[in-house]
SEPA-371016 format. One record per atom (N, C-alpha, C): residue in three letters; residue number from 1; atom name; x negated, y, z. Coordinates in Angstrom, 3 decimals. Each point is the difference from the previous one (the first is absolute). Last residue first. Layout:
N
<rec rest="Ala" nr="NUM" atom="CA" x="X" y="Y" z="Z"/>
...
This chain:
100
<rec rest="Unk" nr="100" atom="N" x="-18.453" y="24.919" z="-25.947"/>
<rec rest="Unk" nr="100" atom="CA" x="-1.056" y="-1.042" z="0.110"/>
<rec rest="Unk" nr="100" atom="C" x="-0.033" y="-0.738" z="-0.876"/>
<rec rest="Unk" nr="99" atom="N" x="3.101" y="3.188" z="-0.202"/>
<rec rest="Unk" nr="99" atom="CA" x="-1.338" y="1.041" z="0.553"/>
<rec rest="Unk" nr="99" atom="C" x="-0.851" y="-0.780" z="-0.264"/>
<rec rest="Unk" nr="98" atom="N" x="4.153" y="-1.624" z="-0.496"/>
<rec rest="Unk" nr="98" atom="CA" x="-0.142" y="0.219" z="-1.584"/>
<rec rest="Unk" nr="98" atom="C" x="-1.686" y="0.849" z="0.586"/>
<rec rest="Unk" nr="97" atom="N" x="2.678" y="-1.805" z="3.488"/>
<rec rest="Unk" nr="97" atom="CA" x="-0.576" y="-1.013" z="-0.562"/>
<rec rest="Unk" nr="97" atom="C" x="-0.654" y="0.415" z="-1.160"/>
<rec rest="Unk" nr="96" atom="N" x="2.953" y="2.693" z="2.125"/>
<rec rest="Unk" nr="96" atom="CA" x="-1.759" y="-0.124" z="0.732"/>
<rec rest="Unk" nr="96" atom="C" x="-0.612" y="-0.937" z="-0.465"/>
<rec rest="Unk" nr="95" atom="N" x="4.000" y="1.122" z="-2.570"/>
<rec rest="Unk" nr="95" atom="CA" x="-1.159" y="1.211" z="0.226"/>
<rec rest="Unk" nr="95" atom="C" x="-1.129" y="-0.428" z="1.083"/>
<rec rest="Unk" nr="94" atom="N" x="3.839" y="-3.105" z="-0.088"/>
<rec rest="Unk" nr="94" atom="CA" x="-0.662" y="-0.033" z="-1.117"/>
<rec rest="Unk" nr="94" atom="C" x="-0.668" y="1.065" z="-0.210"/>
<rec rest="Unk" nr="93" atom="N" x="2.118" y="0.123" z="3.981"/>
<rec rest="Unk" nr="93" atom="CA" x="-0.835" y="-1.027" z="0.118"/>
<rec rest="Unk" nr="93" atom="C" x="-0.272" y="0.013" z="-1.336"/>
<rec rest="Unk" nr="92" atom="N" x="2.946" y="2.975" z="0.278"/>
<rec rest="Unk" nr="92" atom="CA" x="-0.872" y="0.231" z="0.899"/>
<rec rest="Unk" nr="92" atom="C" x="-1.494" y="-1.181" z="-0.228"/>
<rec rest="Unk" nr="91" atom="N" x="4.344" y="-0.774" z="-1.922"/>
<rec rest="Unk" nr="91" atom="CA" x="-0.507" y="1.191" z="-0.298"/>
<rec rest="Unk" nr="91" atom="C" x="-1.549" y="0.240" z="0.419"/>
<rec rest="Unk" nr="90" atom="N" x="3.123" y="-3.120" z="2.250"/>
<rec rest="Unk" nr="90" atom="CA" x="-1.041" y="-0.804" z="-0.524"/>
<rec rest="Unk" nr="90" atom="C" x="-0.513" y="1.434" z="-1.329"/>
<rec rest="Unk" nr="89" atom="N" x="2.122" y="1.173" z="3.511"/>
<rec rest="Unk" nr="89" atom="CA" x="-0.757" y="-0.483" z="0.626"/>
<rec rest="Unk" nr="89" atom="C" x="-0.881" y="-0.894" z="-1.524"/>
<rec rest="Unk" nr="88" atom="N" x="3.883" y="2.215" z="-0.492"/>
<rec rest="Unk" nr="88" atom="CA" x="-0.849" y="1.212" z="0.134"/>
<rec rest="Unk" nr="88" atom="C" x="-1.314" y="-1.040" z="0.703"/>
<rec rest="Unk" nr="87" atom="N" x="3.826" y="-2.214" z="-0.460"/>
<rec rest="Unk" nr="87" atom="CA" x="-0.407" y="0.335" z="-1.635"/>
<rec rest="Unk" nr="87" atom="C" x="-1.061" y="0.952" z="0.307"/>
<rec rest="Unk" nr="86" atom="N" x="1.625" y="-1.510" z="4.260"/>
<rec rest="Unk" nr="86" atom="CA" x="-0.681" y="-1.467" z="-1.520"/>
<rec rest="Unk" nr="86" atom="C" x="-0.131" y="0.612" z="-1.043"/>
<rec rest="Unk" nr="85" atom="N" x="2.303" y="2.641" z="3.482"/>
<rec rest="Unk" nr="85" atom="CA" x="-1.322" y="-0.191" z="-0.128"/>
<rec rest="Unk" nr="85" atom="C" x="-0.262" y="-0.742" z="-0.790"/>
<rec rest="Unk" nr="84" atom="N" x="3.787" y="0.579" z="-1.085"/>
<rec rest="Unk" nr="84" atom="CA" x="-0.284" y="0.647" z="-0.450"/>
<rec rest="Unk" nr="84" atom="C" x="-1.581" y="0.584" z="0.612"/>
<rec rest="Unk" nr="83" atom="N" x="2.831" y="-3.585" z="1.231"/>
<rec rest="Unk" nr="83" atom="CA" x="-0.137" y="0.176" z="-1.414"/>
<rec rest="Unk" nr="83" atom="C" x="-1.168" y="0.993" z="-0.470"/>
<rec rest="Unk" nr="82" atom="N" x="1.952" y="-0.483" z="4.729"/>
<rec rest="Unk" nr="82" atom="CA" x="-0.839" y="-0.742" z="-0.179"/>
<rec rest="Unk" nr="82" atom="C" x="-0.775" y="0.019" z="-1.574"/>
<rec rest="Unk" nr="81" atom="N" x="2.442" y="4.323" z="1.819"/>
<rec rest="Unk" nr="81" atom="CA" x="0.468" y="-1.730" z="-0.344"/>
<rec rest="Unk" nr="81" atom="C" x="-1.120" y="-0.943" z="0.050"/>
<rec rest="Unk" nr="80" atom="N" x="-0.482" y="4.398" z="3.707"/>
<rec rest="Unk" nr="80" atom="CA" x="0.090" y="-0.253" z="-1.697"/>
<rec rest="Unk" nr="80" atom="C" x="0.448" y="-0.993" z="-0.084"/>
<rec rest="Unk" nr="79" atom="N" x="-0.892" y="1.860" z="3.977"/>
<rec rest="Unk" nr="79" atom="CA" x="1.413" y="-0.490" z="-0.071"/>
<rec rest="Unk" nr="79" atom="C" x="0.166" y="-0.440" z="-1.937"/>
<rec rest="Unk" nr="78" atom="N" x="-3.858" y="1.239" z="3.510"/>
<rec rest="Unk" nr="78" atom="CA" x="0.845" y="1.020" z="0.020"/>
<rec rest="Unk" nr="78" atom="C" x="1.429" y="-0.094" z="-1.266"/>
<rec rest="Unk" nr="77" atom="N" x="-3.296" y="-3.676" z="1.200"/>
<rec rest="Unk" nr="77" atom="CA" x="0.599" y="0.942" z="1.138"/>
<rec rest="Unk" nr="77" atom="C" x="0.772" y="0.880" z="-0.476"/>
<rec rest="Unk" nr="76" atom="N" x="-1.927" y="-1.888" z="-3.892"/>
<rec rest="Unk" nr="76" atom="CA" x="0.686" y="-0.655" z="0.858"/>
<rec rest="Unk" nr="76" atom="C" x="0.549" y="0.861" z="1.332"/>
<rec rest="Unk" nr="75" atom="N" x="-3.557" y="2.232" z="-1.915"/>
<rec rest="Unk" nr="75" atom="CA" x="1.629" y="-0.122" z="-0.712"/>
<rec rest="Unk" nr="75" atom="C" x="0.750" y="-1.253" z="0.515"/>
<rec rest="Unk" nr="74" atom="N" x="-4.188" y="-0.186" z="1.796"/>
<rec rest="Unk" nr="74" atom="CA" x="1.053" y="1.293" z="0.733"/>
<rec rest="Unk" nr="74" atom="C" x="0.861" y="0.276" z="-1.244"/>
<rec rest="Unk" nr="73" atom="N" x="-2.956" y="-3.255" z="-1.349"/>
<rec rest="Unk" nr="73" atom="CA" x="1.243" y="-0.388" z="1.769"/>
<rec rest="Unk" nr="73" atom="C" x="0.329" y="0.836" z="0.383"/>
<rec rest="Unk" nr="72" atom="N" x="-2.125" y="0.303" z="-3.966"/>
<rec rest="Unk" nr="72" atom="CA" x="0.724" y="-0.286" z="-0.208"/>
<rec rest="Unk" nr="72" atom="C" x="0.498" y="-0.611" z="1.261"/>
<rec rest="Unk" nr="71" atom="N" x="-3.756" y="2.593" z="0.415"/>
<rec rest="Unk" nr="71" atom="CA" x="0.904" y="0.696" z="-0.717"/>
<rec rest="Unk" nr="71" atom="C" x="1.923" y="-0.520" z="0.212"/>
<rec rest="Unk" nr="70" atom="N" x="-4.011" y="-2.909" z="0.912"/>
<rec rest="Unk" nr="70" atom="CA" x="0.301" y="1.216" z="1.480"/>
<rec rest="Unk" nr="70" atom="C" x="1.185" y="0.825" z="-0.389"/>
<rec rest="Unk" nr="69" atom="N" x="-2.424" y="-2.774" z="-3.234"/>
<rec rest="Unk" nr="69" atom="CA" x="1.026" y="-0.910" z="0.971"/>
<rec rest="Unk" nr="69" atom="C" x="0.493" y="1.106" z="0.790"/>
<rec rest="Unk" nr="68" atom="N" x="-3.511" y="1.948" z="-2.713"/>
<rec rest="Unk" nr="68" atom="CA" x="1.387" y="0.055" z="-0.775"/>
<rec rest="Unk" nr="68" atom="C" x="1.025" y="-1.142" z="1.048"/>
<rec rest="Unk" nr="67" atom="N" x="-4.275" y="0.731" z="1.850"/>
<rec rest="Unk" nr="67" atom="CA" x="1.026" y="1.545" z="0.189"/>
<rec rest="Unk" nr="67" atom="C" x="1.409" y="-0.276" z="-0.650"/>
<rec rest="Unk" nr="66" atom="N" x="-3.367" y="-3.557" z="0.453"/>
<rec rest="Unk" nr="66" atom="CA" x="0.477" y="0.461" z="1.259"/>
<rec rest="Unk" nr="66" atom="C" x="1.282" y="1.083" z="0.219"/>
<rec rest="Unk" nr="65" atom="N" x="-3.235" y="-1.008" z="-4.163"/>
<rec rest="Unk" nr="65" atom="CA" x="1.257" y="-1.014" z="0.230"/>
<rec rest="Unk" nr="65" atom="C" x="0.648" y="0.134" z="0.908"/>
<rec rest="Unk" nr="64" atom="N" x="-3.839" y="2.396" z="-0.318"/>
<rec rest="Unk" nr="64" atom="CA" x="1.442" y="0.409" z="-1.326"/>
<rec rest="Unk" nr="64" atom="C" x="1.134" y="-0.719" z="0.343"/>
<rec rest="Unk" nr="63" atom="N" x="-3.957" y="-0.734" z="2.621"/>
<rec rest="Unk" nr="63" atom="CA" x="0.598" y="1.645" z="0.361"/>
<rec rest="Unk" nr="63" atom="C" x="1.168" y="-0.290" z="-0.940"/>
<rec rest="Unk" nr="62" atom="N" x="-0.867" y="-5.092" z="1.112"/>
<rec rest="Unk" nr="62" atom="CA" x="-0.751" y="0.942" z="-0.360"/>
<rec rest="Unk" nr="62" atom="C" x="0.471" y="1.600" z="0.025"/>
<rec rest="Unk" nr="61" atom="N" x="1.720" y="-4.063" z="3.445"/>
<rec rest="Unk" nr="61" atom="CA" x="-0.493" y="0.106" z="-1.542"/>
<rec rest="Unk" nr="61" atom="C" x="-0.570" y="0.942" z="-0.090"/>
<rec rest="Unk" nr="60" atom="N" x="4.415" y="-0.961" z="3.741"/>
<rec rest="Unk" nr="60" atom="CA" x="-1.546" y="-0.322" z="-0.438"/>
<rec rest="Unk" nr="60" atom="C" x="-0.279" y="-0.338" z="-1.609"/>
<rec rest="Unk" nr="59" atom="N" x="3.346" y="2.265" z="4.071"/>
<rec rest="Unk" nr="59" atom="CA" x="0.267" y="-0.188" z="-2.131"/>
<rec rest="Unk" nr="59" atom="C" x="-1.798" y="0.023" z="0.476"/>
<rec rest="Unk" nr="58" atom="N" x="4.527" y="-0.191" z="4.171"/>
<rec rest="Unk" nr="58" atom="CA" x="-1.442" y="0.144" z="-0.580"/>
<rec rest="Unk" nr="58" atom="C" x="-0.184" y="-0.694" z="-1.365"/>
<rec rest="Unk" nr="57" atom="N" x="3.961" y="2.178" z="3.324"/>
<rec rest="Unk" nr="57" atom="CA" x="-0.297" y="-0.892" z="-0.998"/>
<rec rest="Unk" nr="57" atom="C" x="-1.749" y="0.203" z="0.067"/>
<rec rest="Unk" nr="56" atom="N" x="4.384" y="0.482" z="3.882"/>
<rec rest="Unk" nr="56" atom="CA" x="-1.286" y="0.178" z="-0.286"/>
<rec rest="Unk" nr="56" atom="C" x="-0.344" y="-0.928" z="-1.797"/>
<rec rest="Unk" nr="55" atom="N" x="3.708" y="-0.895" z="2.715"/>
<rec rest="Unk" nr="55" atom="CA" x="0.597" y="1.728" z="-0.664"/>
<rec rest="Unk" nr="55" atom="C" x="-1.354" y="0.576" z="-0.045"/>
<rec rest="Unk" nr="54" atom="N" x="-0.423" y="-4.988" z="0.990"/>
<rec rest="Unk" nr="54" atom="CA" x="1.463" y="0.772" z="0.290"/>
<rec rest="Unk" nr="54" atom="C" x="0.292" y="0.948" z="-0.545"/>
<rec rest="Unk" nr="53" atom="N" x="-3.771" y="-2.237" z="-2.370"/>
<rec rest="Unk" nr="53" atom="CA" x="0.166" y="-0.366" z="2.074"/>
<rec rest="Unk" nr="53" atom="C" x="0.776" y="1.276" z="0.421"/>
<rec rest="Unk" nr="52" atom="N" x="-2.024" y="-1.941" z="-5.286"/>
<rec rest="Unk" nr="52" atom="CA" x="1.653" y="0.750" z="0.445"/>
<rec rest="Unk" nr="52" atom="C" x="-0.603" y="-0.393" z="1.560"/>
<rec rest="Unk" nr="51" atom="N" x="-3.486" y="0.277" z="-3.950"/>
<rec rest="Unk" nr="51" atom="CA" x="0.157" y="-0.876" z="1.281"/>
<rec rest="Unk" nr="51" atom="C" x="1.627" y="0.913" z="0.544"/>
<rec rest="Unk" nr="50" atom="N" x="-2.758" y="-1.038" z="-5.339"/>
<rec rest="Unk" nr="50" atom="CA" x="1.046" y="1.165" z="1.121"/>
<rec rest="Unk" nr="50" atom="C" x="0.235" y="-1.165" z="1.253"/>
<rec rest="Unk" nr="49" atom="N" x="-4.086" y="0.839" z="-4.218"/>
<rec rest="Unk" nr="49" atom="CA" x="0.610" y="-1.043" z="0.835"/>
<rec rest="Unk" nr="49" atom="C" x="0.934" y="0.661" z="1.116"/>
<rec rest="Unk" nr="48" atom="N" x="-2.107" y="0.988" z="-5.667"/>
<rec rest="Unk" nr="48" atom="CA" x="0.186" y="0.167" z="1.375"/>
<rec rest="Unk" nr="48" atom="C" x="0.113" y="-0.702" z="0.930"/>
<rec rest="Unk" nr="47" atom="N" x="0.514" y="0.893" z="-4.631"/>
<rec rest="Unk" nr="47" atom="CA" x="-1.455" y="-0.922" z="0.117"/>
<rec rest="Unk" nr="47" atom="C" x="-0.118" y="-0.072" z="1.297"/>
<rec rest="Unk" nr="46" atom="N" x="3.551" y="1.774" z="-2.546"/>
<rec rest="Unk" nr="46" atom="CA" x="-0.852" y="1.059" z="0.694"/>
<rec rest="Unk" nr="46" atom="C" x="-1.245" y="-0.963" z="-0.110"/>
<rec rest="Unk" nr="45" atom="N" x="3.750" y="-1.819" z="-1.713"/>
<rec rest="Unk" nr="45" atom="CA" x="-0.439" y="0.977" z="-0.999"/>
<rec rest="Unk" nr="45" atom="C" x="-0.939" y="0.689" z="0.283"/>
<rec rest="Unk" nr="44" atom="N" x="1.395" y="-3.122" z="3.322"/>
<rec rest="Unk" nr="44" atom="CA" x="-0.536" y="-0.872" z="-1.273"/>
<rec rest="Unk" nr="44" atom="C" x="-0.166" y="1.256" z="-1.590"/>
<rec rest="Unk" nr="43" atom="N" x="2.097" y="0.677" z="4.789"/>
<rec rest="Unk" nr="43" atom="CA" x="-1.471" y="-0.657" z="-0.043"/>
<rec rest="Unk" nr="43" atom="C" x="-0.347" y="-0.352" z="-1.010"/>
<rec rest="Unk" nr="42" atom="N" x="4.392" y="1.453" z="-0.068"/>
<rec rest="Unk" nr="42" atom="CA" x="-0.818" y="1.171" z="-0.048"/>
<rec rest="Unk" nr="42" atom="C" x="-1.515" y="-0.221" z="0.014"/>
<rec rest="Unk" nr="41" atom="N" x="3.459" y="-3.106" z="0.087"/>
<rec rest="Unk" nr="41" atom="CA" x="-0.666" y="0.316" z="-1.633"/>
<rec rest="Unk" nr="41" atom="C" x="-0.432" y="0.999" z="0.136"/>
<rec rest="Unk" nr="40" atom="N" x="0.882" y="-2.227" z="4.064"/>
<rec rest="Unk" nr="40" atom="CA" x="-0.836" y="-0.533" z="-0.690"/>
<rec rest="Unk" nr="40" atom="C" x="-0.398" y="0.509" z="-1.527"/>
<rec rest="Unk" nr="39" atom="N" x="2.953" y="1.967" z="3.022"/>
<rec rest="Unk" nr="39" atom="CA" x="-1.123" y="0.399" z="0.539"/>
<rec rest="Unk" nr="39" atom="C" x="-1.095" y="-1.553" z="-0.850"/>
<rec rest="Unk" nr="38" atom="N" x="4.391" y="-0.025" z="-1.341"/>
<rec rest="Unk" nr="38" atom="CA" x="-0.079" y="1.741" z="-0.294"/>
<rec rest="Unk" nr="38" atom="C" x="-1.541" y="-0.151" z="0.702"/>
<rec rest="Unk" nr="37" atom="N" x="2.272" y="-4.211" z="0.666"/>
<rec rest="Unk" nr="37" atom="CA" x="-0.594" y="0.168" z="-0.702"/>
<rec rest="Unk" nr="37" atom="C" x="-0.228" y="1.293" z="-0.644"/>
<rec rest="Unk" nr="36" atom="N" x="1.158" y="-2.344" z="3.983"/>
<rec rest="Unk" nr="36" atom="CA" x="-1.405" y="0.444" z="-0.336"/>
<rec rest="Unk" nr="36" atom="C" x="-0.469" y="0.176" z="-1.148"/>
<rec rest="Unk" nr="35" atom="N" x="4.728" y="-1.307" z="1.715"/>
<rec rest="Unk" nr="35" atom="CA" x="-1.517" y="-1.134" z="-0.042"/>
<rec rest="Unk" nr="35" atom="C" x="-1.527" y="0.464" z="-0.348"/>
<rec rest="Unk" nr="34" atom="N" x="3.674" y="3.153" z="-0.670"/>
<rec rest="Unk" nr="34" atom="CA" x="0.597" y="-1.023" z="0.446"/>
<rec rest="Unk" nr="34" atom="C" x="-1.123" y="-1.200" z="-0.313"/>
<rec rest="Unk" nr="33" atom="N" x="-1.561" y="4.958" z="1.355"/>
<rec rest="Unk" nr="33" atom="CA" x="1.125" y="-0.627" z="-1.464"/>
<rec rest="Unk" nr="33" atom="C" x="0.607" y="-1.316" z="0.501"/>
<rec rest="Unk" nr="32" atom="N" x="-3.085" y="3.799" z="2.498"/>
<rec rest="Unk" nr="32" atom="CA" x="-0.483" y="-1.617" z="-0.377"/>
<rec rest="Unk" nr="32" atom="C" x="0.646" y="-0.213" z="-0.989"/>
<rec rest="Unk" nr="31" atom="N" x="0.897" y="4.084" z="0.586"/>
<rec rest="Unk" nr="31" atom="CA" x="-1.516" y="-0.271" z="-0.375"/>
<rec rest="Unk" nr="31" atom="C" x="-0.264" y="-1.657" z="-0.121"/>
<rec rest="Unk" nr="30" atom="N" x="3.851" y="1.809" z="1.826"/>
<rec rest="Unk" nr="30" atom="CA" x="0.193" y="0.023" z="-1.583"/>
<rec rest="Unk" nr="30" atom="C" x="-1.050" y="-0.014" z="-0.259"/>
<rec rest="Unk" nr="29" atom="N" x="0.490" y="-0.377" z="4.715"/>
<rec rest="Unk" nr="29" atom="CA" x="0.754" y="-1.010" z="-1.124"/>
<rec rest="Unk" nr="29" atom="C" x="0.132" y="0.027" z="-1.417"/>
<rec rest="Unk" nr="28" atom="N" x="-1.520" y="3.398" z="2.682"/>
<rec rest="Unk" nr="28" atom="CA" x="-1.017" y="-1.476" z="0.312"/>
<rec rest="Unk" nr="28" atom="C" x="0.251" y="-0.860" z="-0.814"/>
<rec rest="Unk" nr="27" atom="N" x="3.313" y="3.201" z="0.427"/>
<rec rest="Unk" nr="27" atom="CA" x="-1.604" y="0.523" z="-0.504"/>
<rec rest="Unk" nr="27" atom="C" x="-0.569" y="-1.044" z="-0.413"/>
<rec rest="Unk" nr="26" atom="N" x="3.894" y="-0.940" z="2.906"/>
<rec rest="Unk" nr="26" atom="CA" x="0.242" y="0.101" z="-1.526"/>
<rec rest="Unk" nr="26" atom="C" x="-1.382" y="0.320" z="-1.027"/>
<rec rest="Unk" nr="25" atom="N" x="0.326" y="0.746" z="5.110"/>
<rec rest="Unk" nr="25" atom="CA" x="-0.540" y="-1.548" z="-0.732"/>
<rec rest="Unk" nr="25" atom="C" x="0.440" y="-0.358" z="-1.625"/>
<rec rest="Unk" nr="24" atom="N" x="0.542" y="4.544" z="2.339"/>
<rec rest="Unk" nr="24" atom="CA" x="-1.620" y="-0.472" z="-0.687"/>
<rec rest="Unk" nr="24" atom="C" x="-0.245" y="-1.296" z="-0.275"/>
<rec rest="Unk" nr="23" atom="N" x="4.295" y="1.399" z="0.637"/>
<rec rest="Unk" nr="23" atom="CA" x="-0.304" y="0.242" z="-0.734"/>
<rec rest="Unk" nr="23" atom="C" x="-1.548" y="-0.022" z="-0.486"/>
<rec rest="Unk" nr="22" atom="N" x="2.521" y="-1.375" z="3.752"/>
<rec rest="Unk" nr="22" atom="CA" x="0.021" y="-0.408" z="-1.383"/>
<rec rest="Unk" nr="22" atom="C" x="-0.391" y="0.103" z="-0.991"/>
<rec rest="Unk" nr="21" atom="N" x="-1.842" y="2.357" z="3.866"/>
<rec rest="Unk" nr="21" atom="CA" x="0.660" y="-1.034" z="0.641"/>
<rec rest="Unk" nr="21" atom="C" x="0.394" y="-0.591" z="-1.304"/>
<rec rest="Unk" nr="20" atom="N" x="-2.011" y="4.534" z="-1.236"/>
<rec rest="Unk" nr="20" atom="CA" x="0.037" y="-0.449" z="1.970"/>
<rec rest="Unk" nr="20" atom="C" x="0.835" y="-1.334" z="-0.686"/>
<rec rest="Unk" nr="19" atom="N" x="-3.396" y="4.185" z="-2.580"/>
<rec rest="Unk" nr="19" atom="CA" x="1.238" y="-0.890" z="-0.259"/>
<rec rest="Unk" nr="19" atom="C" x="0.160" y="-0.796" z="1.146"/>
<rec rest="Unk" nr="18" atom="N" x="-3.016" y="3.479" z="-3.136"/>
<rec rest="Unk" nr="18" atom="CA" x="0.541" y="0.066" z="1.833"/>
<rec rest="Unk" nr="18" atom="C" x="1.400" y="-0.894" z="-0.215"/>
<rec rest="Unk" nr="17" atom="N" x="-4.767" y="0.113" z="-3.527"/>
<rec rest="Unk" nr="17" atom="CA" x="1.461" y="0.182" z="-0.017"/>
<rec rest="Unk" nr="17" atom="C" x="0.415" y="-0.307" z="1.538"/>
<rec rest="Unk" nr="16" atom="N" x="-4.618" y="-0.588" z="-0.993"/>
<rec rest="Unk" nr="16" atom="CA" x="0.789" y="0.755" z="-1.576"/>
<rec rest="Unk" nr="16" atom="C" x="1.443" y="0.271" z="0.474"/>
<rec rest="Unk" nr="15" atom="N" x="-2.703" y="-1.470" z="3.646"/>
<rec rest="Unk" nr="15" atom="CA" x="-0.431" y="0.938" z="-0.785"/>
<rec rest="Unk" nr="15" atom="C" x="0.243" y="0.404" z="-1.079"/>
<rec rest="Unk" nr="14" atom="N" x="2.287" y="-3.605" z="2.212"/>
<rec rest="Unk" nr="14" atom="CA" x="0.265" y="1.453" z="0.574"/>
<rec rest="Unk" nr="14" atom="C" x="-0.753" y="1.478" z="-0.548"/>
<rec rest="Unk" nr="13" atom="N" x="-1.386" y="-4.851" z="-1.249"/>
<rec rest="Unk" nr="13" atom="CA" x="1.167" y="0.569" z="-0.525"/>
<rec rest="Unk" nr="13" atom="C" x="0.651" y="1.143" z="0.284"/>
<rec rest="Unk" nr="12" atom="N" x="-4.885" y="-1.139" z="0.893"/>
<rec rest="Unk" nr="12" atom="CA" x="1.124" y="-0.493" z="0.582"/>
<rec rest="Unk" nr="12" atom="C" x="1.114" y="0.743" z="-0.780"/>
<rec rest="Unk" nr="11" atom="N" x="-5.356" y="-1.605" z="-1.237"/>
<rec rest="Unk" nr="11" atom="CA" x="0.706" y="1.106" z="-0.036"/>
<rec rest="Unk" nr="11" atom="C" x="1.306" y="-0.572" z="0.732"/>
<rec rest="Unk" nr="10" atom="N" x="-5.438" y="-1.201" z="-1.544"/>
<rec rest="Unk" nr="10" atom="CA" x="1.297" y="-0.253" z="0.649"/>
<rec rest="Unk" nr="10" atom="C" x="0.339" y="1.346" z="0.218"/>
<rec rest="Unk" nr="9" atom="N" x="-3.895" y="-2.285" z="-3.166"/>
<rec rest="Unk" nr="9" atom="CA" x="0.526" y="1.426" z="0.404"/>
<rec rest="Unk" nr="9" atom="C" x="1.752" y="-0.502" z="0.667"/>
<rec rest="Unk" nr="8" atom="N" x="-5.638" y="-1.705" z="-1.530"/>
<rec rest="Unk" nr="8" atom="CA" x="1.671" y="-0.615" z="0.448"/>
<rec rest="Unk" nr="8" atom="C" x="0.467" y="1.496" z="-0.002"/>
<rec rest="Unk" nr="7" atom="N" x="-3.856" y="-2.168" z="-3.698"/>
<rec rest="Unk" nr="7" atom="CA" x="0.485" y="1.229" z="1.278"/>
<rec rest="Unk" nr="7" atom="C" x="1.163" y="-0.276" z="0.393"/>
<rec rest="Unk" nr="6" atom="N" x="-4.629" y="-2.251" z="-2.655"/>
<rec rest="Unk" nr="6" atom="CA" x="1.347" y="-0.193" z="0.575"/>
<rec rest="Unk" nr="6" atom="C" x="-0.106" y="0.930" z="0.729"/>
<rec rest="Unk" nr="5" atom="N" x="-4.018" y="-0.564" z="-2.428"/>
<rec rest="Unk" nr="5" atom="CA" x="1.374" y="1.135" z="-1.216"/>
<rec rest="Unk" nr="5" atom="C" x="1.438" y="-0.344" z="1.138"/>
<rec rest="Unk" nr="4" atom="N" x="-3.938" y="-2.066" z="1.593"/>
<rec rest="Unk" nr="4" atom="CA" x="-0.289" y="1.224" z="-0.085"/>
<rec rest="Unk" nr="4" atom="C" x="1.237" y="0.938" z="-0.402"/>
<rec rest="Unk" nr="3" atom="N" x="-0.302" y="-4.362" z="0.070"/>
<rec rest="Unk" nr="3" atom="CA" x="0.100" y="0.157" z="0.981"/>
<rec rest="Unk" nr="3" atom="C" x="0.048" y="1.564" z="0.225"/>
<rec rest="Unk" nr="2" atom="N" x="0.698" y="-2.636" z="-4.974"/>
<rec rest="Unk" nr="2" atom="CA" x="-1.544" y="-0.071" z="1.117"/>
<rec rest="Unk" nr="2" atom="C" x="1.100" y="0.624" z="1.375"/>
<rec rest="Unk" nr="1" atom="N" x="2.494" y="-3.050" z="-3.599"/>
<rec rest="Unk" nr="1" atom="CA" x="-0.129" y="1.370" z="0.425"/>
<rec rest="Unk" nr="1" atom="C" x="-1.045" y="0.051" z="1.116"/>
């Protein structure tokens, strides 16, 4: 990936959803998954790279890819199953792939 097409875009959990003390570590917690792996299969359909630093995220990569990861962490936050991002995520990801 040239240098050019990379865009970061950080965002804090508070910005999708108002949540205090357990419950935002629960947030956090359901983005990483258990060993990293919900924020690794999100990196890997997006093409992306997710930096977790406390209740701050950042989504490096390209505009498309940036937005659909971005998408699928604020359904996370805002309390979706894990499942049911993965099916809409990899949805998603076979239309941007079907562009290129």
């Amino acid at each position: 990936m040239a240098l050019d097409d990379l865009q970061v875009d950080s965002f804090k959990v508070m910005d999708v959803k108002r949540l205090k003390g357990a419950n935002l570590s629960r947030a956090v917690g359901r983005i990483a998954g258990r060993g990293g792996k919900v924020k690794f299969a999100i990196e890997n359909a997006t093409h992306t790279r997710i930096i977790l630093a406390d209740s701050t995220i950042h989504v490096l990569g390209a505009y498309q890819n940036v937005r659909v990861a971005k998408d699928a962490l604020c359904d996370l936050i805002r309390g979706s199953p894990a499942s049911t991002v993965y099916t809409r995520l990899s949805q998603t990801a076979s239309r941007v792939n079907a562009r290129f």
